[in-house]
RODONU-670807 format. One record per residue: residue in one letter; x, y, z of N, C-alpha, C in turn. Coordinates in steps of 0.1 Angstrom, whole numbers, plus 5000, padded with zeros to 4 digits. Atoms other than C-alpha are relative to their C-alpha. Example, Ala and Ser with C-alpha at 12.3 -4.5 7.8 and 13.67 -1.06 7.14 Angstrom:
a500949885000512349555078500950125000;s499149895000513749895071499250115008;
% end
This chain:
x500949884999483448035077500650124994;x499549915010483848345054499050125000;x500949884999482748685055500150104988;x500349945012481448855027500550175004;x499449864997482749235020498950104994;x501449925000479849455027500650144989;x499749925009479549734998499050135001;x500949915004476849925009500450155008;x499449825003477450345006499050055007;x500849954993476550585030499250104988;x500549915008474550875017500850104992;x499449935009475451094987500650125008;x499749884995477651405001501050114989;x499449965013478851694982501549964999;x498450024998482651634974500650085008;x499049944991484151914993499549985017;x500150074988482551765024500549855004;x500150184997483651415022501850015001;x498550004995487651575030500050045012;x499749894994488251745058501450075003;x498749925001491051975058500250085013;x500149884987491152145092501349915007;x498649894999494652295103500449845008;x499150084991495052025131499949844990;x500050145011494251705108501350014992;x498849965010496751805082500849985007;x498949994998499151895106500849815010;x499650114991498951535121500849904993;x499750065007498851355090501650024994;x498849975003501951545079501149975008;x499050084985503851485114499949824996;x499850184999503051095109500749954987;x499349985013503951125072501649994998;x498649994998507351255079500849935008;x499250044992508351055108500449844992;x499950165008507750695086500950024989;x499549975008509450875059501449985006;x498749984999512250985074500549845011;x499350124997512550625096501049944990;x499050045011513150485061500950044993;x498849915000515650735054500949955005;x499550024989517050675081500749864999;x499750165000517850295075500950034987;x499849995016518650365034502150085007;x498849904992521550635050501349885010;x499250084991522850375077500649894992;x499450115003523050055056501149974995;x499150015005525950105037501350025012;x499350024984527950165071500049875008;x499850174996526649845085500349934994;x499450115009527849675055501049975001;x498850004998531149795056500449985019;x499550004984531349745097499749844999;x500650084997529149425097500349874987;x500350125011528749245060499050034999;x501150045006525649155045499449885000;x500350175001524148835056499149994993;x501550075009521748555043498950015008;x501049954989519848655073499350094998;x499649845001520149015067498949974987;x500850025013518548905030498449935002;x501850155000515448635041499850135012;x501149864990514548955069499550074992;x500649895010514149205040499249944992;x500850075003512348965018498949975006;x501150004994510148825043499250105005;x500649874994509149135058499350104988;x500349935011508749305028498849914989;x501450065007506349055011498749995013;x501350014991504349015045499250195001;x500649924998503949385045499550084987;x500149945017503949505006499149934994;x500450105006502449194995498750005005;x500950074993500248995023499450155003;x500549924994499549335037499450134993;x500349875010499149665015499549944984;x500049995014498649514982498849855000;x500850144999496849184988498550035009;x500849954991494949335016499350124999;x500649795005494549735017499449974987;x500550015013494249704981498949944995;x500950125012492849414962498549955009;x500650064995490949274989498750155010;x500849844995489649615015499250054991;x500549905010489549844989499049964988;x500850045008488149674960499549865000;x500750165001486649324969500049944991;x499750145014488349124945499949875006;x500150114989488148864975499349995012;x500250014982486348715004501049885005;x499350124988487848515031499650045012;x500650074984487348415066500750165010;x499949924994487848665092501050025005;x497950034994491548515112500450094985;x499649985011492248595074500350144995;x500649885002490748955071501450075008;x499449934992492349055105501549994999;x498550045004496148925095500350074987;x499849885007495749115064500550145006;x500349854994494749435079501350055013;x498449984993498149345107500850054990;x499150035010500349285080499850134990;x500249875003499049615063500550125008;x499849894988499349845091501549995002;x498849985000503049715098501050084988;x499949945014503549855064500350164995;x499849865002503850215074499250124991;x500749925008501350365051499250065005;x501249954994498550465072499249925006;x501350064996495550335090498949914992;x500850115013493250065072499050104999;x501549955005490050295070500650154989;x499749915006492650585059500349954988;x499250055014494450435032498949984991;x501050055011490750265019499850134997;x500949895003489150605020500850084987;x499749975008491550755002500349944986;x500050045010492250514979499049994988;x501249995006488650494970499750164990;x500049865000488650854967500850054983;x499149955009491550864941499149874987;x500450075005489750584922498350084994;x501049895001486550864922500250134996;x499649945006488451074910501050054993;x499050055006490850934890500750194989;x499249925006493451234876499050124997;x501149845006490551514879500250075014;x500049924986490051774907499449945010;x500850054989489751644939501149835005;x499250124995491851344932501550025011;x498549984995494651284958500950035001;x498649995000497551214946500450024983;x500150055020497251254902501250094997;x498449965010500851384886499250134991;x500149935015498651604861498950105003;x500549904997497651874882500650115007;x499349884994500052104888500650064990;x500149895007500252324860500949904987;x499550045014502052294822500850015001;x498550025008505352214805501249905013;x499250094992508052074824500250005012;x500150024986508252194854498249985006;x501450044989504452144864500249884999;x499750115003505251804851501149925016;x499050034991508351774878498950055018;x500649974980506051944907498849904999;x500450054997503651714896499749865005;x499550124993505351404902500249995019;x499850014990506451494931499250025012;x501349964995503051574942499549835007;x500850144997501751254937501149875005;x499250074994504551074947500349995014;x499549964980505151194988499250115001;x500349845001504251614984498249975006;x501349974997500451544987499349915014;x500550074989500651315019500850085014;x499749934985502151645037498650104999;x500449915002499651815026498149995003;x501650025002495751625026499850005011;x500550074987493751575052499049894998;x500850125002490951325060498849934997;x501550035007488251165039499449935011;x501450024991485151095056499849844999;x499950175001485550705063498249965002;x501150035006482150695063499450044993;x500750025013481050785031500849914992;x499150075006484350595015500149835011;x499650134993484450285040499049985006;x500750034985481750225062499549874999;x499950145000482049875053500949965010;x498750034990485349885073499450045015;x500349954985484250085099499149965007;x500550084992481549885110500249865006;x499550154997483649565115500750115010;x498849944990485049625151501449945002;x498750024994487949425152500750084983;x499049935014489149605114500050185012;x499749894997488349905133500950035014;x498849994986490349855164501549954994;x498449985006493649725139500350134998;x500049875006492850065124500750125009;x499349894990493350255157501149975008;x499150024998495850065165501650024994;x499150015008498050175139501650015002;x498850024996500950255154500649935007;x499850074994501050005177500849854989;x499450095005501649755148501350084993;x498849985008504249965130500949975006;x499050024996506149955159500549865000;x499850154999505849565157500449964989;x499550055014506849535124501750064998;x498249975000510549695134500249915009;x499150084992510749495165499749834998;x500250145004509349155149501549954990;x498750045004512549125126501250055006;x499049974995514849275150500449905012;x499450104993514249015176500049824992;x499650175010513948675149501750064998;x498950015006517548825136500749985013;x499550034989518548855175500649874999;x500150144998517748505180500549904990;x499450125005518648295150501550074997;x498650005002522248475148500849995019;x499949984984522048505190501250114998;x498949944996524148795188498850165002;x500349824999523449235193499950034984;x499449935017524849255154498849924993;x501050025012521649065141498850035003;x501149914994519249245159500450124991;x500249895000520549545150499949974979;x499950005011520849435113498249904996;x501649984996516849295117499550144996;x500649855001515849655122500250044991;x499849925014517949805096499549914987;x500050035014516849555064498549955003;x501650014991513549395082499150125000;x500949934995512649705094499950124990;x500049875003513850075081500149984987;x499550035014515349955048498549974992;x501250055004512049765041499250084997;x501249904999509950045049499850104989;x499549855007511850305026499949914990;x500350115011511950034998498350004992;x501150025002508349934999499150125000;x500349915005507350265005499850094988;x499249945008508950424977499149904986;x500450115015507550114952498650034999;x500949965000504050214963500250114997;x500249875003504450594959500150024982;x499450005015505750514925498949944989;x501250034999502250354917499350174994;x500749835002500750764921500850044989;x499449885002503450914905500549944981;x499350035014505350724875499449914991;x500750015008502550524867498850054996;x501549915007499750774859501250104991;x499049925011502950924837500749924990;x499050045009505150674823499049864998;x499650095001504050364805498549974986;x501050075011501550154779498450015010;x501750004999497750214778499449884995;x500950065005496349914765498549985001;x501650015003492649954775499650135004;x500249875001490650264775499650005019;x500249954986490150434809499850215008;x500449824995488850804822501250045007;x499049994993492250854836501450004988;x498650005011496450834823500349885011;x499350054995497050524842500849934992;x498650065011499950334822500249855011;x499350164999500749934825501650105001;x498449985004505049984835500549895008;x499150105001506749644833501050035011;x498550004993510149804850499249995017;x500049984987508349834883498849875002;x500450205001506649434882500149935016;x499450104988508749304906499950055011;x500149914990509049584931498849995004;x501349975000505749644932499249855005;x500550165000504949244931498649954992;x500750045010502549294904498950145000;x500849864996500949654912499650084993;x499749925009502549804886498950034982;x500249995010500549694859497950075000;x501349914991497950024869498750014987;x500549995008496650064834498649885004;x500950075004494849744835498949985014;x500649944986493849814872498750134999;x500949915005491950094864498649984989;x501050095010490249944833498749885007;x500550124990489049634859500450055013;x499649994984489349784892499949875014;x500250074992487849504909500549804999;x499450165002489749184894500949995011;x499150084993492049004915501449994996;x498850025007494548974891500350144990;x500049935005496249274878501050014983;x499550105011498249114855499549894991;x501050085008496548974829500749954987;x499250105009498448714807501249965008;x499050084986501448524820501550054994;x499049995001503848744804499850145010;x499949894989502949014831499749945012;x499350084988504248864863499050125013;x501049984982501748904898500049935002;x499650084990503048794924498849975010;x501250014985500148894947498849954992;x501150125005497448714919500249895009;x499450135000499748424924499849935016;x500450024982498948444964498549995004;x501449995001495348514959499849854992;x500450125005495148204935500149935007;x499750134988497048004962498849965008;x500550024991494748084988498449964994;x501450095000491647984968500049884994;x499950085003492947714956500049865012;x500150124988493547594992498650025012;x501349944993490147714997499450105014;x500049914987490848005021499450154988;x501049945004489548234994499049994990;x501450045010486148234973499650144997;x501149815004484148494952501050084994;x499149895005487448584936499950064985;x500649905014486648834906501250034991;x498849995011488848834873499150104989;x500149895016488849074840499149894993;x500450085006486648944818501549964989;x499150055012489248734785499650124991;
% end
């Protein structure tokens, strides 16, 4: 059984109503902003101490991996993304709500937040109004520098919150998406103490707990975070155009892997709604390659590609 991803839009509103910017919003988003930030900080800072006290296990390595594809991958990029945001996919509902987990541990925000905005910056791709666009904070080199750093972190101390029902009200009318949604913190904190107690247990000691948290958890967070920010920032700046698009987003190869196939924004933009953002098999998507899996093992249908 499979549930189709309802598309239908509330009523037309003008754009400066469909944000809301009021003092206490802002100041929430920026408090929640900074605390996930600075976690992953916080981890990046410690690890090289634990290395030198502890080592570096194979443990230590399959925690960051796994965690980092269930949340980057299965969760923000497969999910939020491809699937929420632009229905490049249906699938079954268990399916839906394990995304939308797996998202949420991810540290980014709330599923209805993340769509709204994302939609939002997709509406107004590198023009006024857009979120997070690199190419609006003034000329020459330094607006260039404030404007990276806009779109890269700077503008998620600063927005407040789109109107999830004009940008989502597909989401928000599903109650169990909207009860992961308000649960958001409740999963983040499960996504530090889900690899802190597996490393507990298969090393049975205190040292692979605490090394869980740090590469599992904080490390992961600041990593994966950082490879999405870099999405806003370095590819609406740095890289190859190959199809036309009302925007500067840029195909960039170096950020492939990281990313797990994210990277290549140019052709994203051009085809917002394919599945596959990677298009030929010398540009590597990992998260296609998960999407193909799963319709191949018939858990998803209705999956939408670029036209050849």
């Amino acid at each position: 059984m499979t549930e189709a991803v309802e598309t239908t839009a509330a009523p037309a509103q003008p754009l400066v109503s469909r944000v809301s910017h009021h003092a206490d919003v802002v100041r929430a988003h920026r408090t929640s902003s900074l605390l996930m930030a600075s976690l992953g900080l916080v981890g990046v800072v410690a690890a090289p101490f634990y290395v030198y006290r502890f080592g570096f296990t194979l443990v230590d390595l399959l925690l960051f991996l796994t965690m980092y594809w269930l949340t980057l991958g299965v969760g923000l990029s497969v999910g939020y993304h491809r699937h929420f945001t632009h229905g490049s996919f249906q699938t079954s509902k268990p399916l839906r709500w394990l995304m939308a987990v797996c998202g949420s541990m991810g540290a980014q925000g709330p599923l209805t937040y993340w769509v709204s905005v994302h939609r939002r910056h997709h509406e107004l791709s590198d023009r006024e109004g857009d979120p997070h666009s690199p190419h609006l904070a003034g000329d020459g080199f330094g607006g260039a520098l404030r404007g990276l750093w806009h779109a890269h972190y700077g503008w998620s101390l600063g927005y407040g919150m789109p109107n999830a029902m004009h940008y989502c009200p597909d989401l928000v009318r599903v109650p169990y998406l909207q009860a992961v949604s308000k649960q958001y913190r409740r999963w983040v904190l499960i996504g530090l103490l889900l690899p802190t107690v597996v490393g507990g247990l298969v090393t049975w000691s205190w040292t692979g707990a605490l090394g869980g948290l740090l590469w599992g958890g904080l490390v992961r967070m600041f990593v994966s975070s950082n490879s999405t920010w870099a999405l806003n920032s370095i590819c609406h700046r740095f890289g190859a155009r190959p199809h036309e698009s009302r925007d500067h987003s840029a195909n960039n190869a170096w950020l492939a892997l990281p990313t797990l196939g994210e990277s290549w924004h140019n052709n994203h933009h051009a085809f917002p709604t394919s599945a596959a953002h990677g298009l030929g098999w010398k540009q590597v998507d990992l998260n296609y390659l998960f999407i193909a899996s799963l319709e191949k093992l018939g858990l998803a249908h209705n999956v939408k590609r670029a036209p050849r």
